[in-house]
N, C-alpha and C positions, 0 to 999 in steps of 0.2 A: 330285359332283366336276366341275369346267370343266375339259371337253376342250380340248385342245392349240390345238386348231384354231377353238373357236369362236368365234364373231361374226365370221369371214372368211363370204363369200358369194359363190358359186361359180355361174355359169350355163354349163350343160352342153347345148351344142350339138350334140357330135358322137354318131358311130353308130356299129353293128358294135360293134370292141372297145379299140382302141387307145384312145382319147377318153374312152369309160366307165370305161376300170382306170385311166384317171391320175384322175378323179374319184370313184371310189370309195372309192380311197385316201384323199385328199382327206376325203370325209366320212365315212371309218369313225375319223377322230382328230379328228373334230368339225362339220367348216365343213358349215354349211348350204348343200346343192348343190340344185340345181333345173333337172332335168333338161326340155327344150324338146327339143318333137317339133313335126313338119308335121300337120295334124291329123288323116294318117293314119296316121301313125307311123314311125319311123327306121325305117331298112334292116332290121334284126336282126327287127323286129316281124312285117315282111311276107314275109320272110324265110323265120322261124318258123312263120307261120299257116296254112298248108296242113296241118301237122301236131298235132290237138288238144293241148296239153298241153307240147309242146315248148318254151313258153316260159319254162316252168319256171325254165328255165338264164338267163333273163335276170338273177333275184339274184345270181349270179357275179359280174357287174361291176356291176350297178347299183342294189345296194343303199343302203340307207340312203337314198337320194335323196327327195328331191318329183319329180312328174311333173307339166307344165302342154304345154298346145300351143296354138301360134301361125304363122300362115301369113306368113313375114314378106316373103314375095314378092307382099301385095299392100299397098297403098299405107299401108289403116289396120294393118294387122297392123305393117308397117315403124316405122308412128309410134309403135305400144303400144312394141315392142321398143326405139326407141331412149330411150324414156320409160325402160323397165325396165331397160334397161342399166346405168342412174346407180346405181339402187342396189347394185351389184354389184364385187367388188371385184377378181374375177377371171372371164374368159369360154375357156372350149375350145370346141375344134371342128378337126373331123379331114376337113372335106368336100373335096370336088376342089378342086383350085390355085384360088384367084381367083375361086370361085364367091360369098365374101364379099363383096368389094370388088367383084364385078358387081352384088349387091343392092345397092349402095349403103353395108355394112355391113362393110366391111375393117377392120381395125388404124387408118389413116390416117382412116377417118370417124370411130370412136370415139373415138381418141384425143381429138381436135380436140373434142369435149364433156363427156369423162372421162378427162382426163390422168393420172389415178390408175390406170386401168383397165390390169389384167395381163390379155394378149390370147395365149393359149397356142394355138400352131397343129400341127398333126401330119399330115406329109404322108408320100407317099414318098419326095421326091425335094429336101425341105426348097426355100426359098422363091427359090433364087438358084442358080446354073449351069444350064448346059445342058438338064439334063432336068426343071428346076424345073416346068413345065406338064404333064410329063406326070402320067396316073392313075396310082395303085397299090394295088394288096392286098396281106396278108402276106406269102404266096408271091412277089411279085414282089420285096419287099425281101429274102425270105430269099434268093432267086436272085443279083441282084444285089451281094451284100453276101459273098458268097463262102460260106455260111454252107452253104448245100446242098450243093457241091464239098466244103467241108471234112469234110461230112457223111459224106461216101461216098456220098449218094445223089444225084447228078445228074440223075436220067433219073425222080425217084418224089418224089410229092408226100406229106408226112404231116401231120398234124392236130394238130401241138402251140400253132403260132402264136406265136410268135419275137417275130417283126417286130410284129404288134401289141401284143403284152400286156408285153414290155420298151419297145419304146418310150415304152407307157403309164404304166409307172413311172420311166420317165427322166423326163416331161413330168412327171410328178408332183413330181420331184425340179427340176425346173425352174421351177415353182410354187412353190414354198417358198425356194429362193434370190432370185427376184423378189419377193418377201412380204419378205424380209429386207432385200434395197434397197430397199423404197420407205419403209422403217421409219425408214433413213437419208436420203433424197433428195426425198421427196414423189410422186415421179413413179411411172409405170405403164412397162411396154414390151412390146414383143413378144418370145416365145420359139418361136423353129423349131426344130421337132423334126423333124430329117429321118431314117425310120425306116429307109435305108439304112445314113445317120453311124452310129446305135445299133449297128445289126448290125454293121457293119464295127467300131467300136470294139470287140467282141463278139471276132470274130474271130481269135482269138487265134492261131490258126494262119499265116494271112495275114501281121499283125503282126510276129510272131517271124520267120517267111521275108527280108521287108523287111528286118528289122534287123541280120540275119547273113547277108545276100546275100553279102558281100562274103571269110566265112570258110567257107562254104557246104562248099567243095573241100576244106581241110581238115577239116571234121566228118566228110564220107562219107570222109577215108583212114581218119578215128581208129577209126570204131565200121564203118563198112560200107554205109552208107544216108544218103541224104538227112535231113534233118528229117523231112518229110512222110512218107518210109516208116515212122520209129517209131509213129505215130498211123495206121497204113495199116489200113483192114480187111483186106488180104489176109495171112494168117495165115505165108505165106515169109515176113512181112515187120516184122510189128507186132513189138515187144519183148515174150519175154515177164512182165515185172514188172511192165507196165501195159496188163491185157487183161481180153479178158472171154471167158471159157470156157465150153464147153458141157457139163454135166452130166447125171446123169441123168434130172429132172425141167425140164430148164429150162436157165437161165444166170445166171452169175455175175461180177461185175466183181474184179479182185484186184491190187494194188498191194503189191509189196514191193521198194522203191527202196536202201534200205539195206541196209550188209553186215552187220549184227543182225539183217534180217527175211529174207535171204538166205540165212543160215543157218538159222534157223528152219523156214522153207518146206524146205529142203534134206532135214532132220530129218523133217517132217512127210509129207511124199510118200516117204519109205524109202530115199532116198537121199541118206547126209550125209556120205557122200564127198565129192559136189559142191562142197559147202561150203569144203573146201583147195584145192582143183583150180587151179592157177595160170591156168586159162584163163578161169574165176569170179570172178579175187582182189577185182575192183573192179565198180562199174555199169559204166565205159566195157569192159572186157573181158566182161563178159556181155551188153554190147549185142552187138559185136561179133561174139562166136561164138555169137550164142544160139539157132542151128540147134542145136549139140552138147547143149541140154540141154530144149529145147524139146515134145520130146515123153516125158518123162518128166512133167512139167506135164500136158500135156494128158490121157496115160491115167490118172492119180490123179485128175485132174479126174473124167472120163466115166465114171468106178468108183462115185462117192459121186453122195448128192442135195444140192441145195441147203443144206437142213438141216444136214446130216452138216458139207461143206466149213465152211457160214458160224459153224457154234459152234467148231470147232478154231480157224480162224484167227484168230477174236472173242479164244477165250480165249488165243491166241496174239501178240495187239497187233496181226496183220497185216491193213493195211485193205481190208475188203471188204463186199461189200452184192448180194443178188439182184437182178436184172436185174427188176423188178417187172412183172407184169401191171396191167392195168389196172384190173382187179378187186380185185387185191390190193393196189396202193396205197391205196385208195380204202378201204379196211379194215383199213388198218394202225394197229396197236395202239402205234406210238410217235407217229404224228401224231395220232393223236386224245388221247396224253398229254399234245400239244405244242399241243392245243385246234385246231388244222389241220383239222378235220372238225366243222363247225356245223351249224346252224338256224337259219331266217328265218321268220315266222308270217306264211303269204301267205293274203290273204281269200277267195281261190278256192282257192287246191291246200290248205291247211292247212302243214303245217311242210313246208318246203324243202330241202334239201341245201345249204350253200354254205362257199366255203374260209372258215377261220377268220384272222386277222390275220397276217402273214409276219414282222414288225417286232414286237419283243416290248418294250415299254417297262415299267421295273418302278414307277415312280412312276404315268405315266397311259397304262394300259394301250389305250386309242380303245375303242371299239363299236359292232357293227353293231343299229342302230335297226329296224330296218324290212326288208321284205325289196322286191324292185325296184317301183316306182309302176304301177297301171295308168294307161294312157296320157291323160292329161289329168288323171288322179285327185285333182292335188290343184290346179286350174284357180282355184277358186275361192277359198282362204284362202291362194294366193300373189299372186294379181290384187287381191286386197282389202287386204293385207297392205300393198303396195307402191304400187298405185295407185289403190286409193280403187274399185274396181270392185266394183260389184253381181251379184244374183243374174241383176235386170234385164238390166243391162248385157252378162252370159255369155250370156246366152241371145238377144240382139239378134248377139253377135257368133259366136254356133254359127249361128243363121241366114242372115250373111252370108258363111260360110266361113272365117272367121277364125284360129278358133280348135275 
């Protein structure tokens, strides 16, 4: 079957993670991506290699790919790449502001000999205001983008990576609408991805604040609290029909917004009294008072285990889900129903770990090919392929540091 995506062709500049998940993407629905390294290897590599084995984790985002390396910051290396350019219908890269267009090799160079050329760029601070120049990493967009604040945790950093691995599938989605206009137009353009905008767009706390500034005053007479206290970690504060409880093995998230799952839950915890209670009748009155029933919640919680709570209220419609370890997502028996837990067949480790597809198409479902390139590994039937390059020729240019 012809993937979605094939006969697009994808030159994958960038490092780390942002730039490799919007091409991963990319080539797990078909496009032939060929990922370009310095010929000692991106960030992630060198990164990795103090620790035997730790690379493992590179099939995560950079499957399916070709791997070639080119040093394109020297004169002849400059010349292959703007050579190889042409045939290419789309180029990423996530590197510091301006370090393209100082090689010579910007949006505006290429354009000017491959007007077709879709030039996807991902930064932190996207290509235009103020803080367009400066560096960034995940953390710095999660920071900036209010994403940490809204977190609850301002002051602690954690290892989920927000800011790169959404951005990466925004760029990804921003690849494919530029593929769509040039279907129409002929032409190529640039897409800034500024992983702060993503985050911030994200933001959904932020958002909603902005939009009811102005009714703000009356929301805290109606219910008692701000916005931001409903969503508050601290437990005087949060509502409780949208929390997460501590149990006796763990914890649990639990949602019951409705006055059907209110009653329910009511029933459930031994007290369905609550349920009539004039000061319960509605959500906005049990936001309100929902000191007065608060800790009724909480001791039926800390009584049962995860288990116990999540099949009552499963078989009860009210939505809920354990608070996962990381152990235990990574073992769960609904994503590996939902094909979310794969294998890649690496020539050094043997089979791999990697996520399975997120986007579930029922006509042409993509595939991951390959599991990520050793670095240069496929040098030579991409340099031959496109430019007519010998076995000779790789080996004159591994001597000159090229490649």
């Amino acid at each position: 079957m012809k993937q979605i995506l094939e006969g697009i062709k994808v030159l994958d500049l960038s490092q780390f993670l942002s730039g490799p998940r919007c091409t991963e993407m990319l080539a797990d629905y078909g496009a032939e991506v060929v990922k370009l390294e310095p010929p000692l290897g991106e960030g992630m590599r060198w990164l990795m290699a103090p620790v035997p084995g730790l690379d493992r984790g590179m099939s995560n985002w950079n499957r399916s790919k070709k791997g070639i390396t080119l040093e394109v910051r020297k004169p002849r290396g400059k010349e292959i790449f703007l050579n190889l350019v042409k045939h290419f219908d789309v180029l990423v890269e996530n590197l510091a502001p301006g370090a393209m267009a100082k090689a010579g090799i910007g949006y505006q160079d290429l354009a000017a000999i491959h007007p077709g050329l879709i030039f996807c760029s991902i930064t932190g601070f996207g290509h235009t205001g103020p803080n367009a120049d400066r560096v960034a990493f995940d953390i710095i967009a999660q920071a900036t983008s209010g994403i940490l604040w809204g977190l609850g945790i301002p002051d602690r950093v954690h290892s989920i990576f927000f800011g790169d691995l959404v951005s990466g599938s925004y760029a990804a989605y921003g690849v494919l609408l530029a593929l769509l206009d040039r279907q129409r137009t002929g032409k190529g353009q640039l897409i800034d991805v500024s992983m702060q905008d993503v985050l911030y767009f994200q933001n959904y706390r932020a958002l909603q604040q902005r939009s009811t500034a102005e009714v703000e005053h009356t929301l805290s007479e109606a219910v008692g609290g701000t916005f931001d206290d409903f969503f508050s970690g601290d437990k005087k504060k949060a509502v409780p029909f949208w929390n997460i409880y501590q149990t006796q093995d763990g914890n649990i998230a639990v949602v019951f917004l409705t006055d059907a799952q209110w009653k329910k839950v009511c029933a459930i915890i031994g007290h369905p009294e609550l349920a009539d209670d004039p000061r319960f009748s509605n959500v906005i009155q049990r936001t309100k008072n929902r000191e007065d029933y608060r800790q009724y919640i909480i001791d039926w919680m800390s009584a049962h285990t995860r288990d116990e709570i999540e099949k009552v209220l499963v078989e009860n419609r009210i939505p809920c889900g354990k608070v996962a370890r990381t152990e235990e997502v990574n073992a769960d028996p609904h994503l590996m129903a939902r094909d979310m837990i794969k294998w890649t067949e690496d020539p050094v480790y043997g089979k791999v770990p990697t996520p399975g597809l997120p986007i579930k198409m029922s006509a042409n479902p993509g595939e991951i090919t390959r599991s990520a390139p050793r670095l240069g590994e496929h040098n030579l039937e991409v340099y031959e392929k496109y430019l007519g390059f010998t076995e000779k020729d790789l080996a004159e240019l591994k001597k000159e540091g090229v490649i």
